[in-house]
N, C-alpha and C positions, 0 to 999 in steps of 0.2 A: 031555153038556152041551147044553141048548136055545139054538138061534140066537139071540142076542144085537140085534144089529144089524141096523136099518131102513130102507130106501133109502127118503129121501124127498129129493127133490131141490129140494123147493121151502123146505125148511129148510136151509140150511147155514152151519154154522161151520167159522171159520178158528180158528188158534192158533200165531199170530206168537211167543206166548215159546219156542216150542222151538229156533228160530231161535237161543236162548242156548247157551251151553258145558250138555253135560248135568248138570253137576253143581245148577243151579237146578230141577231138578224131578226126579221120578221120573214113570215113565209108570204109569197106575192107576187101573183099573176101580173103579165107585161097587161098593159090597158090593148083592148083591139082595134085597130084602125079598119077605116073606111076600104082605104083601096092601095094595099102597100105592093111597091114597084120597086124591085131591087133597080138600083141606076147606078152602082160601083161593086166590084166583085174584085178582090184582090185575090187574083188567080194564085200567085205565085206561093200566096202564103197560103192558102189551102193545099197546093201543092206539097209545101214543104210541110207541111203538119199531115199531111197522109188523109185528108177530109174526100168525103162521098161527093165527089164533083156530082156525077149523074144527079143525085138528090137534091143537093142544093142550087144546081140550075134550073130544076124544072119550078113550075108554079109554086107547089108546093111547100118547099124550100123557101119562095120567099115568105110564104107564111108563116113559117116557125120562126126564120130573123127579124119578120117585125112585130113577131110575139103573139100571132091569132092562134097559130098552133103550138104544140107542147108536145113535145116526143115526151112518149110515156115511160114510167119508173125515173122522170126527173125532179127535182123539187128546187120551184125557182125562189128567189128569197131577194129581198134588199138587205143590205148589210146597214149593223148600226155603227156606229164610230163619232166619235169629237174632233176638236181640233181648234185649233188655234189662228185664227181668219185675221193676217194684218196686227196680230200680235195680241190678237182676245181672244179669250179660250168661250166655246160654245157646243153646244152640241149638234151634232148634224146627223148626218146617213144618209144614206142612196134615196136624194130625193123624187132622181130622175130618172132610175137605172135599175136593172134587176137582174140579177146573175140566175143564169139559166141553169152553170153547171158546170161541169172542171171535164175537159175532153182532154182523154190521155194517148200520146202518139205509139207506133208501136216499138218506139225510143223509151218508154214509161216517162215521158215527157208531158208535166200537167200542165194544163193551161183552161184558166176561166173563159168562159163564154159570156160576154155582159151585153144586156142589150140597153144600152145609152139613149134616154128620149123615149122610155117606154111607158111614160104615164106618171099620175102619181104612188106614193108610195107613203107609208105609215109616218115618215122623217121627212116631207115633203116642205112643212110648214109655210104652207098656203100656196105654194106652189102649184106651177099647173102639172109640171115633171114630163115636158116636151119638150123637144129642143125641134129648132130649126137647120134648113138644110145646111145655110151658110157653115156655119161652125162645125158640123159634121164632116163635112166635106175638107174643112181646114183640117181638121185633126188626121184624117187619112191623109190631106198629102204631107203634114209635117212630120207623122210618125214614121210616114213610108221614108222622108229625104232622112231621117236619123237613122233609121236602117242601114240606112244605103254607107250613111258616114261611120255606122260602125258601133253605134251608141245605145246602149241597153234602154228598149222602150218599148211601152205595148204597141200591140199594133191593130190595124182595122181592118178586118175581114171582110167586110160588104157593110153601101150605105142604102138604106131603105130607104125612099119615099112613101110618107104614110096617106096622103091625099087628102089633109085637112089643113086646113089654114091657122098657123101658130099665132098668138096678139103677142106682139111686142110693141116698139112703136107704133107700127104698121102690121098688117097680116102677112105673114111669110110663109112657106112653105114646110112642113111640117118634116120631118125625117127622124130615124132613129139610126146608131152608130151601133155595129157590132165589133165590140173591144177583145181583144184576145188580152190576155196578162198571164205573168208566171202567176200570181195573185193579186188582190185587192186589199190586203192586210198593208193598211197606212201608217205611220207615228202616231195618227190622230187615234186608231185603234186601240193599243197602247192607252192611251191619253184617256177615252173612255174607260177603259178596262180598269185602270185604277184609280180614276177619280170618281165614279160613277157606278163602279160594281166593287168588287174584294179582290183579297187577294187569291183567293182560291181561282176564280174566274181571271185574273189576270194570269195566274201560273198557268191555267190549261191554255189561253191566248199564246202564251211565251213557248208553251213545249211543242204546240202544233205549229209554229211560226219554226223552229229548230226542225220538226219531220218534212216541213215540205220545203224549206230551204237551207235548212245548215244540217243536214244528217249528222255530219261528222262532230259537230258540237256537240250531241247528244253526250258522247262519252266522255267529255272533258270534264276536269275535278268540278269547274265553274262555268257552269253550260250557258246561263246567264250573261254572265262576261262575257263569255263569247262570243254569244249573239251580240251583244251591242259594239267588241270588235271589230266582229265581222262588217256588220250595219253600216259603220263609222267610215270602215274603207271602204266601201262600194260605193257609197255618197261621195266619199271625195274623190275617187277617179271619176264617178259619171258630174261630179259640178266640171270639173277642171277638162270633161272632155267637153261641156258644153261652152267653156271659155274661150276653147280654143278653135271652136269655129263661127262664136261670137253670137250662137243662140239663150235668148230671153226667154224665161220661163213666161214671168209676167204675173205669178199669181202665187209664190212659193209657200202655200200655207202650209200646214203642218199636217192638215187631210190626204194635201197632193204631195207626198214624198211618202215612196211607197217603202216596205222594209225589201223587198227582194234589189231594190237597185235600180230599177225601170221610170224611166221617164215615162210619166203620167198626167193627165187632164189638161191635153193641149186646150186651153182656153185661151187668153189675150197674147197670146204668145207669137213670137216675130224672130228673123234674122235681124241681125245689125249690119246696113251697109257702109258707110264711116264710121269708122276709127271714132267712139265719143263713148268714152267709160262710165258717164252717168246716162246714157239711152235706156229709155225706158217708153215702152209703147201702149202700155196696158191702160183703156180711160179710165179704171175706177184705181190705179197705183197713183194719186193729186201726189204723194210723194215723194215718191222716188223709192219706197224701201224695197222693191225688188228690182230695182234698175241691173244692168250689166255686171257694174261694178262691185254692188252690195249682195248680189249672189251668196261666193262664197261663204262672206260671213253669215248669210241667212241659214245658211243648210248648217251652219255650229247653229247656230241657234233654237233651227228645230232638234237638232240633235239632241242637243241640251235637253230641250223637253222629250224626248224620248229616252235618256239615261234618268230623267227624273222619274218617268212613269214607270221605270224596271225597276227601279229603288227598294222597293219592300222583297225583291227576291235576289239582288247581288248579293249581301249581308246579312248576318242576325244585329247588330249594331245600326241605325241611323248613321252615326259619325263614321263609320266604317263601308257603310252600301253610298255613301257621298263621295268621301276620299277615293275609292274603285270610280265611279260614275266620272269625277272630275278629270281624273289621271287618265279615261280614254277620250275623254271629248276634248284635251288637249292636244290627244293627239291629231285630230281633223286639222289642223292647220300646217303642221310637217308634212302630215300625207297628202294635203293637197298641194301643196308647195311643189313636192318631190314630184308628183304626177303632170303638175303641170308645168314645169321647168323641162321634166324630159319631153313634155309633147314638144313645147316650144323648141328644144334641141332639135328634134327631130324635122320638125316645120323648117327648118334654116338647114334639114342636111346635114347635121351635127350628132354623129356617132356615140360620144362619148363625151362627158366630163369634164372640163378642168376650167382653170381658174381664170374668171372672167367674162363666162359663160352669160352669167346672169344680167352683167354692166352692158353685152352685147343686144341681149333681148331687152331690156329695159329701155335701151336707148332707140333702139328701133321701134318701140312704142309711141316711145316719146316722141321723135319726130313721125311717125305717122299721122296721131294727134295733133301735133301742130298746121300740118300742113293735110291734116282733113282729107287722107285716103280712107280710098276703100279697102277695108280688111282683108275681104276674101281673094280682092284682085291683087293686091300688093304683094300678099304671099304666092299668085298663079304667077307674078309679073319675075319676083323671084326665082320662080321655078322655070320657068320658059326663057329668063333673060329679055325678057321685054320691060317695056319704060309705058306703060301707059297713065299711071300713074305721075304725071308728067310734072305738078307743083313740087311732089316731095323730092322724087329721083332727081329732077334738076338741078335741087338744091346743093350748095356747100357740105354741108351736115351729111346727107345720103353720101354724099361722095367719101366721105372721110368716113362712113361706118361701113358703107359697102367695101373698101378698103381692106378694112380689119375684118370682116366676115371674108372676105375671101383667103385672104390669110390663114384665117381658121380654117377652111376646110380644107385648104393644100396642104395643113400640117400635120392631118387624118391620114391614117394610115389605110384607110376604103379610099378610092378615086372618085374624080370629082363625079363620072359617071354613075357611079353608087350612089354619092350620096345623091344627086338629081334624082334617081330612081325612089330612094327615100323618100323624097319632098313632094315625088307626084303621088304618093301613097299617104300623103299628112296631108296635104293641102287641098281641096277639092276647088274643083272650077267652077261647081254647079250650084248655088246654094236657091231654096225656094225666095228668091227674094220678094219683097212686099208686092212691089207690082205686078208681078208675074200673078203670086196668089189672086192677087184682087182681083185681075183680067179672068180668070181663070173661074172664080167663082159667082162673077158676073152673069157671063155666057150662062152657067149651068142654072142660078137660081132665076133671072131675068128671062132667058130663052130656054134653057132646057138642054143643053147644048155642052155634055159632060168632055168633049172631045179634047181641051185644053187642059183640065185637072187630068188626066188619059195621060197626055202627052207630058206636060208639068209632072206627073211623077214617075213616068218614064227616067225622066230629065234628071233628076234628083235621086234616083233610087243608083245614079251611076257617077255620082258627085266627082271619082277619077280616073273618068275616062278623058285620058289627055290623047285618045289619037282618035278620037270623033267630038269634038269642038260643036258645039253650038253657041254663038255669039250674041242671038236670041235673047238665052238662060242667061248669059255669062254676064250681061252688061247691064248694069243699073239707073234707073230714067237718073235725069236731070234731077229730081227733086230729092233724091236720095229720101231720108228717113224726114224730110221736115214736114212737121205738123202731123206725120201719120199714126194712127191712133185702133188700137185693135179692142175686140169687145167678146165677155165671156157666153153672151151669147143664152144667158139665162133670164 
């Protein structure tokens, strides 16, 4: 067996979760590839994390991100966790994926290292624990386009091609994903921790969960509470900001909603380009239970199982650690209300508050919906004063609500010029739309040919740049969303 492991001392990760009861991970070498080719390097984000460019450009470097090598004094682990998959609880863990290590900035800013698609693993169950290029490559550019819009989410530092051929349908091209995250502590965590271990083992889950994201809960009478406070609202600002630029998760389980806030495991996930509150893209949702619409209410409902799995440490009382648990998962439905009303406000140029607010945005749904615009464009068309949106603005109805929103913003006490400048900062021009993606990962997995997903997240990582236009990004084919169908890729 060839030496593994690389003394570089100017790289080094730490890995605070072992510090847990062993039963949350297993410890577990990435599998080695053939012949791994870094073919995506997101500069900007090594940039901002303060990473050894020099070393991880040269050959090297891509060694250790597709897991042949191991910088030494690290200890790489799959993590274990449950969850709740489409509304059945089961148990899972990093079938596919093995966390190298937590790199701290010189901000004391932590951040996991996962390498995604890196073999199997102990929680694999049957799996090959490979993923393919396609879905790698979707995940870098939709977590780079949420970046760009503002939206708490992990992100992808470099995609590896591994040089083996993956069975799925067909043989596909093999890759692995290097994930940045605040962490990988999911609800589904949680969920194992108490139904599947004690409570002891749950409390040390809940108090390391409090040190590397809620310090400041640590000193509260009820640290517990807190955390699921805290939890509660971070989820509903980050559902209600994906509302409102009309991104699908497509997969909402209770594994993929992480506790730091971070949008995670971009799988069958899509924009929406018409206005259709029941769109849902994902092949394996036959339902609809994560469609557009049904979001919000899913993220109470992981919730829910996440104030359930804290239960043994809110209270000494059952009837009393429920009545705490209920009273905050009611609250997810005000807070997202209030978050997403003021985005909406704000999308329209709307300052402030008052009465009527709501009957304004509502109705502007409504006819959008009826007359089957485009979301993204309808609010660029608002912003610019352009009509290309041609069926709806024609109408009667648009005439009589655009009326009364203009109204509205004359009666603001910011000028119209303000608020326009508002709306170019809510509204983005740019969104990863389906076809672009699909063209985009065509080229790269069919020819090789990364120069489009390059560009494509150029494109997106600048969603409000309204004074470099490209019409390209901005305009959506003919066929808009019909029939189109996205895949988790496992």
């Amino acid at each position: 067996m060839k030496e593994r492991y690389v003394n570089k001392s100017e790289i080094k990760l730490e890995n605070t979760y072992i510090t847990l009861p062993k039963e949350f991970y297993s410890q577990q070498l990435p599998w080695e590839v053939p012949s791994p080719e870094m073919v995506i390097w997101n500069n900007a984000l090594a940039t901002e994390l303060g990473l050894n460019l020099d070393f991880f450009l040269q050959p090297q470097g891509s060694e250790v991100l597709a897991g042949n090598k191991i910088i030494e004094g690290t200890t790489p682990i799959a993590q274990a966790y449950a969850g709740h998959q489409f509304g059945y609880f089961t148990m899972l863990g990093d079938g596919r994926a093995v966390l190298l290590g937590e790199y701290v900035t010189s901000k004391g800013e932590r951040f996991d290292i996962q390498l995604k698609g890196s073999g199997r693993t102990p929680y694999s169950r049957g799996g090959d624990g490979k993923a393919t290029l396609g879905p790698m490559l979707r995940e870098y550019i939709i977590s780079e386009a949420m970046k760009g819009l503002g939206i708490p989410t992990t992100r992808s530092l470099a995609v590896v091609t591994t040089g083996e051929s993956v069975l799925r349908e067909t043989g596909l091209p093999g890759a692995i994903l290097v994930r940045m995250a605040k962490s990988h502590i999911r609800v589904g965590t949680f969920e194992y921790a108490n139904r599947m271990l004690n409570k002891e083992a749950l409390k040390a889950l809940a108090d390391y969960t409090l040190e590397r994201h809620y310090k400041e809960g640590k000193t509260e009478d009820q640290p517990y509470v807190y955390l699921l406070q805290e939890v509660v609202k971070r989820q509903a600002r980050l559902i209600s900001q994906w509302q409102l630029v009309g991104f699908i998760h497509g997969v909402m389980n209770t594994d993929n909603m992480t506790i730091s806030g971070e949008t995670i495991d971009y799988g069958p996930c899509a924009f929406m380009n018409r206005y259709k509150p029941e769109t849902v893209f994902s092949s394996i949702d036959t339902s609809g239970r994560y469609s557009y619409q049904n979001q919000p209410k899913m993220a109470a409902w992981n919730l829910a199982r996440f104030a359930e799995a804290l239960l043994p440490l809110l209270a000494n009382s059952q009837e009393e650690a429920v009545q705490i648990a209920q009273t905050e998962i009611d609250q997810f439905s005000t807070l997202y209300r209030t978050f997403w009303y003021k985005g909406m406000r704000e999308k329209l140029g709307l300052f402030h508050f008052v009465n009527g607010d709501e009957q304004l945005i509502e109705e502007l749904l409504r006819i959008m919906l009826k007359y089957r615009a485009d979301y993204t464009n309808t609010f660029r068309d608002l912003t610019l004063d352009l009509k290309t949106q041609s069926e709806l603005m024609d109408s009667e109805e648009f005439e009589k609500w655009y009326g009364l929103w203009q109204k509205r913003r004359k009666e603001q006490n910011e000028s119209l010029e303000e608020s326009k400048t508002l709306m170019e900062n809510r509204n983005p021009i740019v969104i990863p739309r389906n076809e672009r993606v699909e063209e985009a990962l065509e080229r790269a997995v069919e020819h090789k040919d990364y120069s489009a997903v390059e560009d494509l997240v150029s494109a997106v990582s600048h969603p409000f740049a309204y004074n470099n236009r490209n019409e390209y990004y901005e305009t959506p084919s003919d066929l808009h969303d019909c029939g189109y169908k996205t895949y988790c890729g496992t």
